[in-house]
C-alpha positions in Angstrom: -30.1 -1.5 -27.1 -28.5 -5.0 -29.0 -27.2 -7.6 -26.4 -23.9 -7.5 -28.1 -23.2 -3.7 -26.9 -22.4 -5.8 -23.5 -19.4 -7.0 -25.3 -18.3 -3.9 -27.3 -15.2 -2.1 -26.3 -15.3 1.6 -25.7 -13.8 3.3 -29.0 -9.9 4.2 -28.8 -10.5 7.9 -29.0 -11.8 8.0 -25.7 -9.8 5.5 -23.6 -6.8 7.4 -24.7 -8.4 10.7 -24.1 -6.3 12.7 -20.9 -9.7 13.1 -19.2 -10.9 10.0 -19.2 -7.1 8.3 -18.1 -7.3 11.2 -15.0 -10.7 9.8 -13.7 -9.9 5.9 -14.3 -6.4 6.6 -12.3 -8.0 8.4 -9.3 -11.4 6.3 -9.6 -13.9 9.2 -10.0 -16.6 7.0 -11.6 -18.7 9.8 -12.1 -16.5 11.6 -14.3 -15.9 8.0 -15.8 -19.5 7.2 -16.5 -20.5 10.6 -17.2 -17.7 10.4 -20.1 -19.0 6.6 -21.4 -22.3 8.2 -21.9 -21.3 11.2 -24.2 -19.0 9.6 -25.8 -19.5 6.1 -26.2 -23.5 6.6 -26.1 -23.5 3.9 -23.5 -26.4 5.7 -21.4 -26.9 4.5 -17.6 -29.8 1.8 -18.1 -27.0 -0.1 -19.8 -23.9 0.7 -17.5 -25.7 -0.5 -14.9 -26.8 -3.8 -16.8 -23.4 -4.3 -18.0 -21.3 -3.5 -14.6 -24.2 -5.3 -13.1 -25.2 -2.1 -10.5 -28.9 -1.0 -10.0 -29.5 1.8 -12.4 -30.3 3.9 -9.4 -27.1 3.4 -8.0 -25.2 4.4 -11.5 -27.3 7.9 -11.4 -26.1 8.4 -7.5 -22.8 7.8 -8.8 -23.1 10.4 -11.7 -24.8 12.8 -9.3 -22.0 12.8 -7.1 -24.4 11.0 -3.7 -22.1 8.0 -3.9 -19.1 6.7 -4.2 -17.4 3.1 -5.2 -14.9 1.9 -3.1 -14.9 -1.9 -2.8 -12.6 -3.6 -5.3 -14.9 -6.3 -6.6 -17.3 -3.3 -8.0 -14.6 -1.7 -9.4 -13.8 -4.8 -11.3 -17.4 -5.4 -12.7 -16.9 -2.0 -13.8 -13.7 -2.6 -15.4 -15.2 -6.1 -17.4 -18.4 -4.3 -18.2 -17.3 -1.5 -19.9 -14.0 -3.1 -21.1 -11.6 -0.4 -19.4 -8.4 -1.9 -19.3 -7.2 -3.0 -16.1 -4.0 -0.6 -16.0 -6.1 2.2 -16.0 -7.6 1.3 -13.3 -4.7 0.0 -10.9 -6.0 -3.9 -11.6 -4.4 -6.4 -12.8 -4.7 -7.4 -16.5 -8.2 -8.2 -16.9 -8.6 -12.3 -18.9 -10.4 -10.4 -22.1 -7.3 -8.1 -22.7 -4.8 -9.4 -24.7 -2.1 -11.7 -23.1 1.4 -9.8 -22.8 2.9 -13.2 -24.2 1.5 -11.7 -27.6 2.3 -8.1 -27.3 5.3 -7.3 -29.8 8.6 -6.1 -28.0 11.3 -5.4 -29.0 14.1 -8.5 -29.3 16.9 -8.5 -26.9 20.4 -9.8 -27.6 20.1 -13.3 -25.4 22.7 -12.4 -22.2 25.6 -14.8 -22.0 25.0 -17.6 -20.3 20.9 -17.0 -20.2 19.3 -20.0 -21.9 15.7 -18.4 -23.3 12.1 -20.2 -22.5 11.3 -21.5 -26.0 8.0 -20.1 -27.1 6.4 -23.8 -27.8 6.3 -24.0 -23.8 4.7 -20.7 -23.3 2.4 -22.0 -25.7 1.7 -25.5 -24.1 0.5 -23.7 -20.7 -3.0 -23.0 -20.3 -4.6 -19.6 -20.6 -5.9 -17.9 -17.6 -9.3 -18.8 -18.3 -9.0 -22.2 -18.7 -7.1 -22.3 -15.6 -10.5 -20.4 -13.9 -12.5 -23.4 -15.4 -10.1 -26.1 -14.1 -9.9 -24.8 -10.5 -13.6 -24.4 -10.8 -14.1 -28.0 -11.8 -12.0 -29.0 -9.0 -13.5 -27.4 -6.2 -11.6 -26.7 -2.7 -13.0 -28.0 0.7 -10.4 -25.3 2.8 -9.2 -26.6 6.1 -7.8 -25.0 9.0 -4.4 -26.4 7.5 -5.7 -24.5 4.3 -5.9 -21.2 7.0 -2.3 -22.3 8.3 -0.5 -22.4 4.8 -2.5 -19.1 3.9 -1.3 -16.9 7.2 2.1 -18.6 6.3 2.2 -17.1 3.0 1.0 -13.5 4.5 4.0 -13.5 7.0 6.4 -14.1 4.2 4.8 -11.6 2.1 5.6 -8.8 4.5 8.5 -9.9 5.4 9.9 -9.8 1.5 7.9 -6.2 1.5 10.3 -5.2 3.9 13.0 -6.7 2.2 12.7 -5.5 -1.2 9.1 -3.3 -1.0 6.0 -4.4 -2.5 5.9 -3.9 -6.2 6.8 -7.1 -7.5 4.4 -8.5 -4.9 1.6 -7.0 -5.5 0.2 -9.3 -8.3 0.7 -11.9 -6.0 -1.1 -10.7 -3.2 -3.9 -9.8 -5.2 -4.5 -13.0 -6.8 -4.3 -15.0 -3.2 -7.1 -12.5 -2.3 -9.2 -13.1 -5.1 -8.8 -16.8 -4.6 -10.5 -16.5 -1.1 -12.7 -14.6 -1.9 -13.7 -16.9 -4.2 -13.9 -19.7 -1.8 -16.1 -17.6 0.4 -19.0 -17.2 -1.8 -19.8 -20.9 -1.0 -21.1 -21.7 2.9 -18.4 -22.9 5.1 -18.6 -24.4 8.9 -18.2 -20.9 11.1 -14.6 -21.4 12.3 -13.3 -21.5 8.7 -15.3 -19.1 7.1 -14.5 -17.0 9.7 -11.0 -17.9 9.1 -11.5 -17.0 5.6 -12.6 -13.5 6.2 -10.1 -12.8 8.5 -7.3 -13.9 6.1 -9.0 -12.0 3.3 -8.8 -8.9 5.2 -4.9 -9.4 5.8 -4.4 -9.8 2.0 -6.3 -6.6 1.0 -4.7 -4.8 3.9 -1.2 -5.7 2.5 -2.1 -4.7 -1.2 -3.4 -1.0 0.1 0.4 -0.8 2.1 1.7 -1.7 -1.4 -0.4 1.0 -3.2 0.5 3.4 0.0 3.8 2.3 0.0 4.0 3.1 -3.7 2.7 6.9 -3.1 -0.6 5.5 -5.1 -2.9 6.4 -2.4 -6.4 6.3 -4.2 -6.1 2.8 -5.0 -4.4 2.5 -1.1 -7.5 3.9 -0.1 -10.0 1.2 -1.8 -7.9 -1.8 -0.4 -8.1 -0.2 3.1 -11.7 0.0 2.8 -11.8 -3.5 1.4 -10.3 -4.6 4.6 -12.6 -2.9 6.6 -15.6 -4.2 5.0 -14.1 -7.8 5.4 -13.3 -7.4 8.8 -16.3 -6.3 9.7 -18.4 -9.1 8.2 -16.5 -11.2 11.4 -17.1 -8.0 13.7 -12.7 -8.2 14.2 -12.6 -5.0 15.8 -8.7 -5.0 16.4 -8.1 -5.6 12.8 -10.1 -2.6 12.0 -8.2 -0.5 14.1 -5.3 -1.9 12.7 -6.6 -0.8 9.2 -7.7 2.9 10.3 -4.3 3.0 11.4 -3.4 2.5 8.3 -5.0 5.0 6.6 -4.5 8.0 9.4 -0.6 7.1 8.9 -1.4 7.7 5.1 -3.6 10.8 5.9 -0.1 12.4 7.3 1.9 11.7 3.8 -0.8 13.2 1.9 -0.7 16.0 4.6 -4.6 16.1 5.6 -3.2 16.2 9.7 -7.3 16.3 10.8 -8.3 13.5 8.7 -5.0 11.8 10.2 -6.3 12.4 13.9 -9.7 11.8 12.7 -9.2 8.1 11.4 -6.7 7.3 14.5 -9.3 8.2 16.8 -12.0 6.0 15.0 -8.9 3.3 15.5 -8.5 4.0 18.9 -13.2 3.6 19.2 -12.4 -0.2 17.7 -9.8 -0.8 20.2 -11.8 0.3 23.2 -14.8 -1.7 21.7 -13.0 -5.0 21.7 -12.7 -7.6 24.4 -8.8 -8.3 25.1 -7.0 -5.7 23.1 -3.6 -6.2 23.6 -1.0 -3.4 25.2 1.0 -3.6 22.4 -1.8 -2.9 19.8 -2.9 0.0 22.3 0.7 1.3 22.4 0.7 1.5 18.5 -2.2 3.6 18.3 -1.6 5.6 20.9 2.2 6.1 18.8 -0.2 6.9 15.4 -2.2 9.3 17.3 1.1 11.2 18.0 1.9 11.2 14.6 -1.4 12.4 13.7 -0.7 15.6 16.7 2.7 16.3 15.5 1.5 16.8 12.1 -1.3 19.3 13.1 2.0 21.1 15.6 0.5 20.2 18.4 3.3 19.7 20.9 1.2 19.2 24.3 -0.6 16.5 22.5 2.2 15.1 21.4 3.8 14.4 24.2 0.9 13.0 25.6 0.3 10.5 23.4 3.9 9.7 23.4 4.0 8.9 27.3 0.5 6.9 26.5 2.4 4.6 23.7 5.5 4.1 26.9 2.9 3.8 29.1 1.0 0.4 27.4 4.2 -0.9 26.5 5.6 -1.2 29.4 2.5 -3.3 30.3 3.2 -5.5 27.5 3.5 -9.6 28.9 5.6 -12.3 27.4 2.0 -14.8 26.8 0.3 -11.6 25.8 -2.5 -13.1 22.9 -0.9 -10.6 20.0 -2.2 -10.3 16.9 0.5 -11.5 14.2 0.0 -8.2 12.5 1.1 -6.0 15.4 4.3 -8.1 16.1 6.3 -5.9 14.4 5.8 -3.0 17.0 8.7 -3.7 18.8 11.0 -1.8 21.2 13.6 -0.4 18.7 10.2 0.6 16.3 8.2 2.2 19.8 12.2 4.7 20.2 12.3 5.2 16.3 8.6 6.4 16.1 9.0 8.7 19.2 11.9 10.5 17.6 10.0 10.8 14.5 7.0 12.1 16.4 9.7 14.4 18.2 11.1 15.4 14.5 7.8 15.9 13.3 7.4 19.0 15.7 11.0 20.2 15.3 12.5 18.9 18.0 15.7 17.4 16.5 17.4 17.5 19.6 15.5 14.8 21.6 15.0 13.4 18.2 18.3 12.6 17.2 20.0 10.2 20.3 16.2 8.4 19.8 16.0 7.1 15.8 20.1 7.0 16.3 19.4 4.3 19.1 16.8 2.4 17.4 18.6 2.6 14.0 21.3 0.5 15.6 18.9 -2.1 16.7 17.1 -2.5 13.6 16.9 -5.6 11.8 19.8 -5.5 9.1 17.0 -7.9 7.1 14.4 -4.7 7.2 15.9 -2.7 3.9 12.9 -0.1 3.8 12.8 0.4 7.4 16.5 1.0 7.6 16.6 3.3 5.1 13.5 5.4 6.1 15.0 5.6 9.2 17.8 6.3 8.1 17.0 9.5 6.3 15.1 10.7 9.6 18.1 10.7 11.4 20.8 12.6 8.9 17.2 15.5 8.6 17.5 15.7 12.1 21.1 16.0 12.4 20.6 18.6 9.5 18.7 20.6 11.8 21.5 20.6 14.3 23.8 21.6 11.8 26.0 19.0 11.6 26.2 18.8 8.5 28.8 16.1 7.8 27.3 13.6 9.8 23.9 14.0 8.3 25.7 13.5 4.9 27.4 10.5 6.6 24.2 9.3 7.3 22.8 9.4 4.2 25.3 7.9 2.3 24.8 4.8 4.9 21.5 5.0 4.0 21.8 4.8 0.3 22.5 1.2 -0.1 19.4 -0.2 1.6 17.4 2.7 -0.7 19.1 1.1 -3.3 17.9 -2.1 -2.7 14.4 -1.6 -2.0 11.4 -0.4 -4.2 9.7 2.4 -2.5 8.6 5.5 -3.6 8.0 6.7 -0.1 11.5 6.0 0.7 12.6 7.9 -2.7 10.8 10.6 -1.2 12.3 10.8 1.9 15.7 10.9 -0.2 14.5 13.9 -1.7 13.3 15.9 0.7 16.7 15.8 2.2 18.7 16.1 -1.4 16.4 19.2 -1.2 17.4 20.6 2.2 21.1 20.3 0.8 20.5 22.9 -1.3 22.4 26.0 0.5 25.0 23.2 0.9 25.6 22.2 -3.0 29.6 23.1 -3.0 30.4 22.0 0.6 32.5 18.4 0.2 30.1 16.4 2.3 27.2 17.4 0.4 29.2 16.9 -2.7 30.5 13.6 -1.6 26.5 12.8 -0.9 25.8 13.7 -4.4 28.4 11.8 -6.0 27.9 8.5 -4.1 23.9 9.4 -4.9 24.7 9.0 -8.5 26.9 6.2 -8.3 24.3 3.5 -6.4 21.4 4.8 -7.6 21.6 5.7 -11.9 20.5 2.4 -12.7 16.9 3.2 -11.4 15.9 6.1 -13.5 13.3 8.5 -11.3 16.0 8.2 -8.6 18.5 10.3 -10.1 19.9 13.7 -8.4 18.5 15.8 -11.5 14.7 14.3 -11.2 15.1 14.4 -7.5 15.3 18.4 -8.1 11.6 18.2 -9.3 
């Protein structure tokens, strides 16, 4: 086969057929090579010289034996066989065409709005002269290059909670990229293992995006990313941290054993590490009541509840924390309990606990508020108070309104759904109207596509 098939796009026909745009969202390279080879008569010699895989490993693939999960292979296989990145939850790939040529429509210039003049879009370098520049330049990373990098992480979740991860995401991804460039080269062992560790934080935080987002296949793949990176410096904390992670995403998908199953495996990490911290242990032990409560088990529940208290309460002021369990505070320990206590239909217990820790929430934490927020008026739904839980869910419409989260949206409506019986009582219509008045302007957010 010519040399210049590496090059060749795959014809239109089939990157705009339904089946192959269902296997490049959810990743099922099988179905995705499988389809290259019938209808772009790229056989698997040549997907594995062009995604540069062993050709044994591309027929393991098609047979089903294996899976690929790490992002880098999923980008090889994106720039071999010239699959946009969209397609496959990536970021524009540097041989698509640049949006700064794609034709839009033109808008009427807002008053006051001065537009960028297209000679200086044209004066900045493309993306892959930027590549060769950086290249040229080289880095020599420092443990004030580690410092400025966990700086940016920190700020990256605390805007996530702010305003949710969407507009972040491209972001996060290209820091990660960038370090994992710098790790290809050898570094002294303290900074590479710096390196590593900081890599593992970025690909953690773009899988909570993706989960975040309700887009758990490509959450998934981060996870694992983070996983793998994190075990390359044998961090076993951070990979409880990320099993965590994924059992809490286990319950939204509603796979309860798979839940218990990954917390467990988070809870073997812990246990295997020298100086796990109290408060990482209590934040486990909280997941793995999460993970129970799903699956209705109440005795195991509580058990892991009065576990959580119990290594809390043995938490120190000089206690050698982890930045990324910080969060876990005391207000977030009460809020998760009630949830857990929701979870198995105990509203009653449930409802004085999120109420508390709702009031001590950071005003700063939009998407914690709100998800909160809508815990509490179910709960008080339960108990039939029915005008306070409308209350509380108009409160908690403004921070929804202000955040980007799909998971929040569907917290929203699952409770505009238990409203139902309730359509023509005046809180529930009150609910409804101050529902379309904040929240319109977003589109999927509206009461009528809530109903679906």
């Amino acid at each position: 086969m010519p040399e210049t098939r590496r090059t060749k796009e795959l014809p239109v026909s089939l990157l705009t057929e339904p089946e192959m745009i269902d296997a490049c969202r959810v990743r099922d390279f099988a179905r995705v090579f499988r389809l290259v080879k019938t209808r772009a008569g790229i056989y698997p010699s040549m997907i594995a010289r062009q995604c540069e895989l062993t050709p044994s490993r591309v027929g393991e693939v098609i047979a089903g034996q294996r899976q690929l999960l790490h992002m880098e292979v999923i980008e090889r296989i994106a720039d071999g066989l010239r699959i946009p990145g969209h397609m496959l939850g990536l970021a524009r790939r540097t041989w698509e065409t640049p949006a700064v040529l794609a034709v839009a429509e033109p808008e009427r210039p807002e008053v006051g709005h001065v537009p960028v003049e297209p000679k200086l879009l044209s004066a900045l370098p493309g993306v892959e002269v930027d590549s060769i520049l950086a290249l040229a330049a080289g880095t020599n990373p420092r443990p004030s290059t580690l410092h400025a990098l966990r700086s940016s992480i920190e700020d990256y979740w605390r805007r996530d909670d702010e305003h949710g991860g969407e507009t972040l995401r491209p972001a996060v991804v290209g820091q990660l990229r960038y370090v994992e460039g710098l790790l290809k080269d050898r570094r002294p062992t303290p900074i590479q293992h710096g390196l590593y560790g900081v890599a593992a934080e970025l690909a953690r935080l773009t899988g909570w995006t993706y989960f975040d987002a309700r887009q758990y296949q490509q959450a998934r793949a981060y996870f694992s990313e983070a996983l793998q990176l994190a075990r390359e410096i044998d961090d076993h904390p951070f990979m409880a941290n990320v099993l965590a992670c994924m059992s809490l995403q286990a319950t939204y998908q509603d796979k309860p054993a798979d839940a218990l199953a990954l917390v467990s495996a988070a809870q073997d990490q812990a246990r295997a590490a020298m100086g796990t911290t109290p408060r990482v242990r209590a934040m486990l032990a909280m997941r793995e009541a999460f993970a129970h409560a799903t699956l209705g088990d109440r005795t195991a529940t509580h058990t892991a509840i009065s576990e959580a208290h119990s290594q809390y309460d043995r938490i120190k002021a000089d206690d050698p924390d982890p930045a990324w369990v910080t969060y876990f505070d005391e207000p977030k320990l009460i809020v998760d309990r009630g949830i857990a206590h929701g979870r198995l239909g105990e509203a009653a217990i449930a409802e004085p606990l999120i109420a508390d820790a709702l009031e001590r929430e950071d005003p700063a934490n939009q998407r914690g508020r709100a998800f909160h927020a809508f815990w509490l008026a179910r709960t008080q739904l339960q108990r039939g108070k029915l005008d306070q839980a409308c209350h509380t869910a108009i409160e908690a419409l403004v921070p929804a309104a202000a955040v980007s989260s799909e998971r929040v949206t569907g917290h929203l409506r699952e409770f505009y759904e238990q409203l139902a019986p309730y359509r023509e009582v005046p809180a529930a219509v009150a609910f409804e109207a101050r529902l379309r008045a904040l929240l319109p302007p977003q589109g999927q957010r509206t009461p009528s596509s809530i109903r679906t």
